[in-house]
N, C-alpha and C positions, 0 to 999 in steps of 0.2 A: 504494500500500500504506500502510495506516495505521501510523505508530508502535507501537501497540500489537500488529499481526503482523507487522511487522519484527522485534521486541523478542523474541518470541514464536516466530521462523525464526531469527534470529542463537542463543536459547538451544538449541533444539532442534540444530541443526548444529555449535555449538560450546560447549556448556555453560555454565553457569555457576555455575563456578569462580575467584575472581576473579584468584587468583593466575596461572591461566591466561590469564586477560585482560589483567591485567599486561604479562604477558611479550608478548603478541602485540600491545597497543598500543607498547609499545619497538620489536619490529620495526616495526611501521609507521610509527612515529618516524622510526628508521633509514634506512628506503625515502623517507619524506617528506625527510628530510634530502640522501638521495644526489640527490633529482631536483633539488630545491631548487640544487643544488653543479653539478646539468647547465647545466638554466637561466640561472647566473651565468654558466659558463664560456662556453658559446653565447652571449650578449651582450658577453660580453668582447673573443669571438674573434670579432664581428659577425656571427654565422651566423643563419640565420632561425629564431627561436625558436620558434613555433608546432607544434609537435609536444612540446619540449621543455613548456612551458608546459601545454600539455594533460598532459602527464605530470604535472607538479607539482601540477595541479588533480585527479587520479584517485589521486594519492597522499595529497592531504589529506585526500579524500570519504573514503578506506579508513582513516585516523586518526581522523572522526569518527566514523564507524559503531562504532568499536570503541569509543570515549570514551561514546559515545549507551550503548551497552550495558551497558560495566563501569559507568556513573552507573545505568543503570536494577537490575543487580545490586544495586548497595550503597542504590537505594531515594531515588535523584534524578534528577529530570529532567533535560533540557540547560535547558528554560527555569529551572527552582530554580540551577542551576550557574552561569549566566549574574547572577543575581539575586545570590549570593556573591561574585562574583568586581564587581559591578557596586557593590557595599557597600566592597572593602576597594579600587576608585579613587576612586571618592567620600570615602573617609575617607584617603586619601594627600594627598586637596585642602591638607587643613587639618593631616595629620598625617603628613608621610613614613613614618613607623614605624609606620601603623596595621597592625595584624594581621601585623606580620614578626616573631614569635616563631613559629619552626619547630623544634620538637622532633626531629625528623629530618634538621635540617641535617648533622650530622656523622656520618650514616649514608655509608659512602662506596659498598657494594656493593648496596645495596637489594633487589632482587625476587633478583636471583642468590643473595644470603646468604643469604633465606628457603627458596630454591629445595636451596641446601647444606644447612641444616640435616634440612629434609624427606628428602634425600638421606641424609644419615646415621643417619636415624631410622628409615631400611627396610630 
């Protein structure tokens, strides 16, 4: 399937809304995170990880699909994202502090707060 009707089936089944995308890339954070927390502990406790590991790989496929989508939403590819993100290590080379001015650093509730507001707005 081409990115373009992937792009194209993920909006038709789940819209796009980005706040909704939002919220559903955090779950799949979440989900990537708890398998991630299996995987460790299964290696810790010597068990055979290979189930666990495929988990943590079908968790991160369903992270990027949802990142591929809200980028194609707001009007970027993964390869423009990668090109972004590929500029501010290249300028960390020479400049630890390149592009770490985050206006939303001291946001503490993020998508949930936008999600309250909208809530009391109906």
């Amino acid at each position: 399937m081409t990115q373009g009707r992937l792009f194209a089936l993920m909006s038709e089944l789940y819209g796009d809304v980005p706040l909704e995308r939002f919220k559903k890339m955090k779950e799949e954070f979440c989900e990537l995170d708890e398998a991630v927390y299996d995987f460790m502990l299964a290696r810790q406790q010597d068990k055979d990880t290979d189930g666990f590991f495929a988990c943590m790989i079908d968790e991160l496929a369903d992270l990027n699909a949802v990142i591929f989508h809200l980028a194609g939403i707001l009007g970027y590819s993964q390869n423009k994202l990668l090109q972004i993100a590929g500029d501010k290590i290249r300028g960390r080379i020479k400049n630890p502090d390149y592009k770490r001015h985050h206006p939303h650093k001291n946001h503490v509730h993020g998508v949930q707060a936008v999600q309250g507001v909208q809530d009391m707005n109906n």
